[in-house]
C-alpha positions in Angstrom: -15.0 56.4 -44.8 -14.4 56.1 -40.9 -16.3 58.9 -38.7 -15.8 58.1 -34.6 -18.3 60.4 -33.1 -18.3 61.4 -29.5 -17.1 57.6 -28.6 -16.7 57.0 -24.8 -15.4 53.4 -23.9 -14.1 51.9 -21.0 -13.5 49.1 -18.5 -14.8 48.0 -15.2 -11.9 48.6 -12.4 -12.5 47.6 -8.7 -11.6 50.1 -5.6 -12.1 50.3 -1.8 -15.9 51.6 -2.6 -16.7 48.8 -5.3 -16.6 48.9 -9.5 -16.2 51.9 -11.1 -15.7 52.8 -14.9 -12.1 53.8 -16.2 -12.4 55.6 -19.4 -10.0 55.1 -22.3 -12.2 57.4 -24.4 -14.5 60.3 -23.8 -16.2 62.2 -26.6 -13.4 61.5 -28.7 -14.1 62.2 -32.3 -11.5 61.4 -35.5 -12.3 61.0 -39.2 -10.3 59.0 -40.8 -10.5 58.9 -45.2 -10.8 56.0 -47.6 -7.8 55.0 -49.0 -5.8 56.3 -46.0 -2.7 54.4 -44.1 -2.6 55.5 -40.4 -0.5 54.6 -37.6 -1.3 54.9 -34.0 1.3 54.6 -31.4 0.9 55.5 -27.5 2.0 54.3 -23.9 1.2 50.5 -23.1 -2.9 50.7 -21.6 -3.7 54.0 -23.7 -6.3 52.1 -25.9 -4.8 51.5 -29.0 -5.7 47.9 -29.4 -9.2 49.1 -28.0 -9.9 51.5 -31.0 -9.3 48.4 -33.2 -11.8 46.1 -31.5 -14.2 49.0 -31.9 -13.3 49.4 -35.5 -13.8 45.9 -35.9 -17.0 45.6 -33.8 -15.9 43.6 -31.6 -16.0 46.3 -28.7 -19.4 48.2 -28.3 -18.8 52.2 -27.2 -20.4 52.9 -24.2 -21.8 56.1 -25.7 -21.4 57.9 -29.0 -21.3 56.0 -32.9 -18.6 54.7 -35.3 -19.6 54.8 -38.6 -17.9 53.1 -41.5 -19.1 53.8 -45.1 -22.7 55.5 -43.7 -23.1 52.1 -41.7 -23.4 52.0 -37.7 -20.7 49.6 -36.1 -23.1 47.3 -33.9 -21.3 43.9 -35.0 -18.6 42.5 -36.9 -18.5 44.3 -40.3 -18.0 41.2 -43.6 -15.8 44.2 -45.3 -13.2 44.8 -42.3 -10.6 42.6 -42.3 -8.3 42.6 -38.5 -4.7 41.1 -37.8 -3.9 40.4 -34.6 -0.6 40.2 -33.0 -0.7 36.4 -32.2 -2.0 35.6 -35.8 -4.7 33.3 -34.3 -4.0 30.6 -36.7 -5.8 27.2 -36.6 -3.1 24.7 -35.2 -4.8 21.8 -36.5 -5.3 23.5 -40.1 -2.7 23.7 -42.3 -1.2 26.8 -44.3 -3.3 26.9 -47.2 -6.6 25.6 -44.7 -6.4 28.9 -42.6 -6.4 30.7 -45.5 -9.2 29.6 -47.0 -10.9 29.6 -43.8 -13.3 33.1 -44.3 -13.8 31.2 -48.2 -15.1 28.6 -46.3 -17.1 30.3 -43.6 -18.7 33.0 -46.3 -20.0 30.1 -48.5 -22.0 28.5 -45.6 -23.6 31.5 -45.0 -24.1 32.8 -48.1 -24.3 36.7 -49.3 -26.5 37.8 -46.4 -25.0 40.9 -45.6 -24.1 40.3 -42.0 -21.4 37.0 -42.6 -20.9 37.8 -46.1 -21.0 41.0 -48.0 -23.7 40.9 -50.5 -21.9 41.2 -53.5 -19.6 38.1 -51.6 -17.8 36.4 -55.0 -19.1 32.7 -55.4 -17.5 31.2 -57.6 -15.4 28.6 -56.2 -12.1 28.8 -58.8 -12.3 32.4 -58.2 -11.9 32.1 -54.5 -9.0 29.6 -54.8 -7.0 31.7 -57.3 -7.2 34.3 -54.9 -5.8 31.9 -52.2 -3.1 30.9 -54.3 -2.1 34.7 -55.4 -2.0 35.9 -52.1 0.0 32.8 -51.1 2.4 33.4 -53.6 2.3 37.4 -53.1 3.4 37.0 -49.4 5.9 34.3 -50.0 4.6 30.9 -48.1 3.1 29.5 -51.5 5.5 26.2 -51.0 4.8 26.5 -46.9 0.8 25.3 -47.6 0.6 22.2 -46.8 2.9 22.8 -43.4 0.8 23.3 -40.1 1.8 26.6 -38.2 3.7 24.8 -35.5 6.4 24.0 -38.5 6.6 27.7 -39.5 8.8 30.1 -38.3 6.6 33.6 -36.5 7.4 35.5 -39.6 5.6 32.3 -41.9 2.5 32.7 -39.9 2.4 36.2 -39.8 2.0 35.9 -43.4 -0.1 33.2 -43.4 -2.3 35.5 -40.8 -2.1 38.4 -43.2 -3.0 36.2 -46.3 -6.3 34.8 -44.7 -7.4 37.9 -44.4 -6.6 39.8 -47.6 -8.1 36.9 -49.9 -11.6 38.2 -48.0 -10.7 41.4 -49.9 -11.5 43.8 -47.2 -11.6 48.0 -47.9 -10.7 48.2 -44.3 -7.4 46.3 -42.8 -7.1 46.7 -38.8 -3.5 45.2 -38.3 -2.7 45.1 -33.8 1.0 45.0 -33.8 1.3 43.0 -36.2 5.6 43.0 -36.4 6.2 43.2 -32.9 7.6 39.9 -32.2 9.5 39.5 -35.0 13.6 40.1 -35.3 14.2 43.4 -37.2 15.0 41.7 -40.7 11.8 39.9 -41.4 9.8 42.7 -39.5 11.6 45.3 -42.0 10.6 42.9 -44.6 7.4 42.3 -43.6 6.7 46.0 -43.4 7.4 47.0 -47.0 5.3 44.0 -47.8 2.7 45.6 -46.6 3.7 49.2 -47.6 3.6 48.2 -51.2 0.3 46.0 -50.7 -1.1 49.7 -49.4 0.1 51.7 -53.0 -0.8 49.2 -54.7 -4.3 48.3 -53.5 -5.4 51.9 -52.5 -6.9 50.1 -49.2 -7.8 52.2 -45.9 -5.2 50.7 -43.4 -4.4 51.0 -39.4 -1.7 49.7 -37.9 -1.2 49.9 -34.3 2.3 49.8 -33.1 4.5 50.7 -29.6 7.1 51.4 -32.7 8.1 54.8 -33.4 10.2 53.7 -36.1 7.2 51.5 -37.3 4.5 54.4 -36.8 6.4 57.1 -39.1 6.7 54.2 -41.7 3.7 52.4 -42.0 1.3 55.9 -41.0 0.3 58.7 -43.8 -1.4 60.2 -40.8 -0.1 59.2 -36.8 -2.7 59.1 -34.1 -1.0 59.6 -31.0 -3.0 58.4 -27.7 -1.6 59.4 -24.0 -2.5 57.4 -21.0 -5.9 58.1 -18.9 -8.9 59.6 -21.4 -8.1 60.2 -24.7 -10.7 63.5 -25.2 -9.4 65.1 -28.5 -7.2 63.1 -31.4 -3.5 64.0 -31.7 -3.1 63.5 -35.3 0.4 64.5 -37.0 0.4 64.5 -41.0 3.1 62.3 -41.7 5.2 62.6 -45.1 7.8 59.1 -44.5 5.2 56.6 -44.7 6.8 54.2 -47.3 10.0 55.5 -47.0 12.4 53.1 -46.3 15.2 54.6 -47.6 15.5 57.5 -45.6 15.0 56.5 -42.4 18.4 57.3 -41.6 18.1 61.0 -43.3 17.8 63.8 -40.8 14.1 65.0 -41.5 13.1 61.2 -40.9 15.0 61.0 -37.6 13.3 64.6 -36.3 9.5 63.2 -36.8 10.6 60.1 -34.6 12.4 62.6 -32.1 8.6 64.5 -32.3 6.6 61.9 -31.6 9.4 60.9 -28.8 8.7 63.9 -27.3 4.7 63.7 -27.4 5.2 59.8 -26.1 7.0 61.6 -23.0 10.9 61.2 -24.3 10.3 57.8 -23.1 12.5 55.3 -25.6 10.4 52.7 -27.1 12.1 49.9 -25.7 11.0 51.0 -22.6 7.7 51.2 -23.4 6.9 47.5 -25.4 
């Protein structure tokens, strides 16, 4: 589904002689399947939230192409859906407003391919059932009429997550999406989404600074490293899901591993 081919990215630094270009990526290549759940963890800076906003087209490669089902990533793709770590909810909107928000925006411009995917669903009691299941999937069906500054950071992570999944993307980009959430509703939140992913059969990324997190939200683990990211670390990963025995020893070793390939630094240090 998802080829990156040869991508080089990166970002404008100034020295003593003037601007020069600091490379996250160089010629870096990774294929990732439909239907797939990865994770990809690496130190603070490495360009994890990077390869995200290049997923999502909202970052242009400075050389090379990502292609997502045969298509060129030039712009903002109607199919991809992206979570971002400070849920960029709508203060002014309530609940159930933000999540009909990308309802709202597709039916003003229509099935045109570019806002809208062409087979966009138009039917207007369609689109609100869907608003109301996912409401009531993720729990916050009674929290609709509240605005976001009277939920809780787990509420409008949810409300965040259901905004976007009524858009029924094949492609969910989630940045950190737990991180600033106490271990409980994070936990929680996390199977949520684990079971959303068995059920729905839809290609997911999660970037995390979690190794915990990583080895249970990631079929397959990208690890980055810090400076240019040339070839893709990718470790096959058989605890995604797995709740339940992340306190067995097999679970503990793959966090030790990717310890070790993060550096042995713990990630408390790193977030």
């Amino acid at each position: 589904m998802i080829q990156i081919d040869l991508l080089t990215f990166g970002y404008e630094a100034g020295h003593p002689g003037g601007q020069r270009s600091e490379a996250v990526y160089q010629d870096f290549s990774l294929t990732i399947g439909r239907g797939e759940a990865w994770s990809i963890i690496g130190p603070s800076g490495c360009g994890k939230s990077t390869l995200l906003l290049l997923l999502a087209g909202l970052n242009r490669p400075l050389s090379g192409r990502i292609i997502i089902d045969g298509e060129d990533i030039v712009r903002p793709r109607p199919r991809t859906g992206l979570v971002l770590q400070d849920h960029g909810l709508l203060p002014w909107a309530t609940v159930g407003e933000n999540t009909r928000l990308g309802l709202k925006i597709r039916h003003f411009y229509g099935p045109d391919g570019r806002h809208s995917p062409l087979e966009m669903e138009i039917d207007p009691i369609k689109g609100e059932a869907r608003v109301q299941y996912w409401l009531e999937w993720l729990g916050i069906a009674a929290l609709q009429e509240k605005y976001p500054s009277q939920l809780s950071r787990g509420q409008r992570q949810r409300a965040a997550i259901a905004r976007t999944l009524v858009l029924e993307p094949d492609l969910l980009l989630l940045d950190e999406p737990f991180s600033a959430l106490d271990a409980p509703i994070r936990e929680e939140l996390q199977r949520v989404m684990a079971g959303f992913h068995e059920e729905s059969g839809l290609t997911s990324i999660t970037v995390t600074h979690d190794i915990e997190e990583a080895t249970l939200t990631g079929e397959k683990i990208l690890v980055l490293t810090a400076g240019e990211n040339r070839s893709a670390h990718v470790l096959e990963n058989a605890f995604a899901g797995a709740f339940e025995r992340r306190n067995e020893a097999p679970f503990l070793e793959r966090c030790a591993e990717l310890r070790l390939l993060l550096g042995g630094v713990p990630a408390e240090e790193r977030a």
